[in-house]
N, C-alpha and C positions, 0 to 999 in steps of 0.2 A: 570553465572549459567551453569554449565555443562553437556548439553543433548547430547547427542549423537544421530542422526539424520540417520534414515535406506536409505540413499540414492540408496543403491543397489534395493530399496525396491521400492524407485521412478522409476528408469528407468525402470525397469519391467516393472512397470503400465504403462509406455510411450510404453514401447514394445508392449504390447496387447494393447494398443490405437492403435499404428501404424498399428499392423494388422486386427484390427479388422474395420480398415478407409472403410466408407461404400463406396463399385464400386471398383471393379478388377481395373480401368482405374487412380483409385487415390490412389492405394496401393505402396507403395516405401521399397525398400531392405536396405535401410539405412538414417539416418537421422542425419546431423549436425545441433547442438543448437550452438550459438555464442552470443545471447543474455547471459552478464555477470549475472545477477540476477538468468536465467534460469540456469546456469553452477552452480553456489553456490549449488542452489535447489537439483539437479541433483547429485552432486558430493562433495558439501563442498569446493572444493576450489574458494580461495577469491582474487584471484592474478587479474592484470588488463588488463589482456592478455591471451586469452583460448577459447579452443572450443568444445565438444565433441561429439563425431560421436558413436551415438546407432546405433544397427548393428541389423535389426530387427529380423533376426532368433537365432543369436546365443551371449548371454552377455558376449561370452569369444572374442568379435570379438567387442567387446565396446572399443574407444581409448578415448585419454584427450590428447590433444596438447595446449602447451603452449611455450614459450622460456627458452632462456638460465636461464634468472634473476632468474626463478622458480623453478631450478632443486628440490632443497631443499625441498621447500613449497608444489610444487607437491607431491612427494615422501610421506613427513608425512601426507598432510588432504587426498589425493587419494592415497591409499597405495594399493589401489581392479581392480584398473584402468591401463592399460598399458597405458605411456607415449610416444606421438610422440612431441619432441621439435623442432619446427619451430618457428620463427616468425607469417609468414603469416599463420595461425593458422585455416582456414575452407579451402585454397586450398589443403592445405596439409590431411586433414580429408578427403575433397572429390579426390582427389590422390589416397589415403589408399583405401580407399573404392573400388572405380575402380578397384584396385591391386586386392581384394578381389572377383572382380566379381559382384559388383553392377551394375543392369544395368540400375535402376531409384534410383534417389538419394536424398532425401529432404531438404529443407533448411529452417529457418527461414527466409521468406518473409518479415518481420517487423522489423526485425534488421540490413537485410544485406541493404548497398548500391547500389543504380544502378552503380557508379563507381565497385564497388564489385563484383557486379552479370556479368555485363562485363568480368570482368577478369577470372570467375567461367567460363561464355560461352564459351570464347576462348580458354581458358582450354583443353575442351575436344570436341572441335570441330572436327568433323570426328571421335571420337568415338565412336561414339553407346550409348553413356550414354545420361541419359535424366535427366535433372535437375526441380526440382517441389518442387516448391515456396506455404509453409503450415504457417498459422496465427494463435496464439494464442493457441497451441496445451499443452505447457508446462504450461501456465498462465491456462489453464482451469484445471491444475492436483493442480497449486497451490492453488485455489480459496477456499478447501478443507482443511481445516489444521487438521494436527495429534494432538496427545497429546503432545508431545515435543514443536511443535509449539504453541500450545495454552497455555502452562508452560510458554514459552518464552514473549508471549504478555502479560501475567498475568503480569508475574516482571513486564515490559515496562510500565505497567500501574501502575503500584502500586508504580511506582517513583514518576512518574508526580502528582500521586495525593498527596505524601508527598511531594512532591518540592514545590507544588502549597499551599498548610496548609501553609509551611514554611514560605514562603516569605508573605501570609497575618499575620502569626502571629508577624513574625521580622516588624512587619510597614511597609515593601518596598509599600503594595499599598497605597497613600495615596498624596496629594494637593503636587507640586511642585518635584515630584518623575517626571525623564521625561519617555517616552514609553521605549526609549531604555536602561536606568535603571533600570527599570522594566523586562524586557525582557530577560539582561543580569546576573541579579540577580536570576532567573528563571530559566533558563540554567546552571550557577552555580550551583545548590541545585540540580539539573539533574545529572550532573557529582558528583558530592559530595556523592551520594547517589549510586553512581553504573554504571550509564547508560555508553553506550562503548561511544556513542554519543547522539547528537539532532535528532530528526527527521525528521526537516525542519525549516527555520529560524522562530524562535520565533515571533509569532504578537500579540502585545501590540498594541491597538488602541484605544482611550480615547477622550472622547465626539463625535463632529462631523466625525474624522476617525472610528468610529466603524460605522459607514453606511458604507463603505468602505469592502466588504468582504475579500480582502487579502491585506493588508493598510500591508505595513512594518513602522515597529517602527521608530520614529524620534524625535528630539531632545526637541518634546511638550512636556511640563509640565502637566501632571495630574492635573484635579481641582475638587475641590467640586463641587456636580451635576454630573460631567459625567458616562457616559456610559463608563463603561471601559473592553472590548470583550479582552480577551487572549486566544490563540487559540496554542497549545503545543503539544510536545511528547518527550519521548526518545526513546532508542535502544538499545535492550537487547540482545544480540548472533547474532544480524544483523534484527531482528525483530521489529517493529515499535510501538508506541502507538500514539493515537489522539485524544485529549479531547480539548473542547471549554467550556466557563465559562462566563459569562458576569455579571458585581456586577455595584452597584453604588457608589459613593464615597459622603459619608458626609451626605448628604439630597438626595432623590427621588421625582419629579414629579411623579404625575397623569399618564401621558401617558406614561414615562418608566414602571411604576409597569402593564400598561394593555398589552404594547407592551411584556414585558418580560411572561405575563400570557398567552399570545394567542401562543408565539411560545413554553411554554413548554409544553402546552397543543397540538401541534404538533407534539413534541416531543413523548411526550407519547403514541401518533395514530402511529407513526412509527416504537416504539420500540413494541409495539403491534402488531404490522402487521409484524412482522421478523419471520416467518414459514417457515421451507424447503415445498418445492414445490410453494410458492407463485409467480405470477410474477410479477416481479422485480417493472414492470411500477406501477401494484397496492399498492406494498408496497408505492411507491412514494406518490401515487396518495391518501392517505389514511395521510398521514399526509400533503400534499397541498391542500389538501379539507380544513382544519380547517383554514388554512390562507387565501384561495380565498372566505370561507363565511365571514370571518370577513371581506373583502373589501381590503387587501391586497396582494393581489396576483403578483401586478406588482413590487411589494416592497421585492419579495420571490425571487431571480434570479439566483439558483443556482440547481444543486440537492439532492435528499436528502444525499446521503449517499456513500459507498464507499469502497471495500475490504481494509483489513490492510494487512501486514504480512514483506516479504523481501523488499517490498516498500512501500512506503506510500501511493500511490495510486495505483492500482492495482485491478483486477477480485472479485466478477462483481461490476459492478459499477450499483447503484439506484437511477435512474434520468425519468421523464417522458417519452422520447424516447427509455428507457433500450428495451432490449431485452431479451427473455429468464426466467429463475426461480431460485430461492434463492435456492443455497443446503442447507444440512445439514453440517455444520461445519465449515461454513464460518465466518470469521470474518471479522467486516463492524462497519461502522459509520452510527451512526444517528445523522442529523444535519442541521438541519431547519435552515431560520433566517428569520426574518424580517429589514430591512435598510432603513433609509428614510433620502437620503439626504439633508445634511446642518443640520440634527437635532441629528442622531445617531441611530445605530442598536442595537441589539441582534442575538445572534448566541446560541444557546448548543448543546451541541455535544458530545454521548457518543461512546466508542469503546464495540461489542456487538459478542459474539459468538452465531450462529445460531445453535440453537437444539432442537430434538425433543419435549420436553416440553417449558417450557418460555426462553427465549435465556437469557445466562449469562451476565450480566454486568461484568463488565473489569474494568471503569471509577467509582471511586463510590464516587467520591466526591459532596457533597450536590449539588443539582439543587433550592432549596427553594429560591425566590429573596432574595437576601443578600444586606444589606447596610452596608456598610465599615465603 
């Protein structure tokens, strides 16, 4: 799908983040990202080596350093960007900068290494320059997605849910299929269908592995009765999808059909509670109310939910301890489970864009209990 993405439009908004950082004493004249996700975000290139230094007064004083391997790749996705080719790819940005007259300089704290930051201090020791270590500055612009981005998860989703028809319609779920048959059959019809990639390795987990919340596939056989939790996505322009599914196979027990009823009646509290301005903790807390009155609560052990976008997990996250408020435009997972082991879980999990009236579903493949 071919969007084209205003990244000159992102850094801006980073520029006036940067100076609008509340306290004279936390304002910096320039900022290196080396977080590779955050450089994509930022600039579109996708190479495995890069960094780029936002020059908070002036965007003609923005560089992208990368190496040799990239001249190329550079050149065509940052064609708005002057290139510094180095290897060591944030000394060289904080170099530049210095050159430029930076006298405080910023860094990603959460990326770099203390090996790194080391080699940054010695750098400019006896210079006068001041180095200041900022967290989550660019993941809080991602957290937000435009229309482009939202197009992009649209596809991402709108595979998984045909890959996932596919393979129940072809048979694949079904008595003596093993998880990772399953799994890899699923991924195929991913690829087949468009996606650039998986999202994260496929989980297929069947009877007692679906207690198991992140159970990787293995060489068990599916059987009649079980619980069988598949948990997926692909990746559309580098953007993710995430959808969970949980069916039974052949015949259902009593307590599957109540356990499966209680969490998507969770579900539904949660995709209810997805409002910008809500906080985070209450959207949680609004669909773990429904499983802590039914007496499962210690069986719930995860959180609800979870930004999508350039990674699969990512800003903000919706968990009891969150912090902070849902914006507007976020897109997040809703995804309850209940697990009870040696017996088997349930999980559903939809991908959900946050807006001002009811948030969009993304995932739309039936949630109704299904018996295979």
């Amino acid at each position: 799908m071919p969007i084209i993405h205003d990244t000159a439009g992102r850094r801006d908004r980073l520029r006036n983040q940067l100076r609008d950082h509340s306290g004279a004493d936390a304002q910096v004249a320039a900022f290196v990202v080396s977080d590779l996700v955050n450089v994509r975000y930022l600039t579109g290139f996708t190479g495995s080596n890069a960094a780029v230094l936002i020059d908070v007064s002036d965007p003609a004083g923005d560089r992208i350093a990368t190496d040799g391997r990239y001249l190329t790749q550079v050149a065509a996705q940052v064609p708005d960007v002057e290139p510094v080719i180095e290897r060591a790819c944030v000394p060289a940005l904080v170099a530049h900068a210095r050159t430029a007259g930076a006298a405080r300089i910023g860094f990603e704290a959460d990326a770099e290494t203390v090996a790194g930051h080391r080699a940054l201090t010695a750098s400019i020791e006896d210079s006068g320059v001041e180095l200041v270590g900022l967290t989550g500055v660019v993941q809080g612009l991602r957290a937000v997605k435009d229309a482009g981005e939202i197009a992009l998860l649209r596809a991402a989703c709108a595979i998984g849910d045909a890959a996932l028809a596919r393979i129940i319609a072809d048979g694949v779920l079904r008595a003596g299929t093993t998880e990772r048959e399953a799994a890899r059959a699923l991924e195929f019809e991913m690829y087949r269908l468009g996606a650039d990639g998986i999202a994260f390795e496929t989980i297929v987990a069947a009877g007692p592995h679906s207690a198991i919340p992140h159970h990787r596939p293995t060489h068990t056989a599916l059987a009649d009765g079980d619980l069988v939790k598949i948990d997926f996505g692909a990746v559309v322009g580098g953007y993710h999808s995430d959808m969970t599914r949980t069916f039974v196979l052949h015949r259902a027990a009593d307590w599957q059909r109540d356990i499966y009823e209680l969490v998507a009646t969770a579900q539904a509290a949660g995709r209810t509670a997805l409002a910008p301005g809500m906080e985070l903790r209450d959207v949680d807390a609004a669909a773990r109310a429904v499983i802590d009155d039914a007496g499962h609560g210690d069986h719930y052990v995860h959180g609800l939910g979870h930004g999508v976008g350039l990674e699969i997990h990512e800003a903000p996250g919706i968990g009891k301890l969150s912090t902070g408020t849902l914006p507007c435009g976020a897109a997040v997972t809703v995804e309850p489970g209940v697990y009870l082991p040696g017996w088997g879980g349930v999980r559903i999990e939809d991908t959900l864009v946050v807006t001002q009236g009811d948030p969009e579903l993304l995932t739309t493949t039936d949630k109704t209990f299904t018996v295979i």
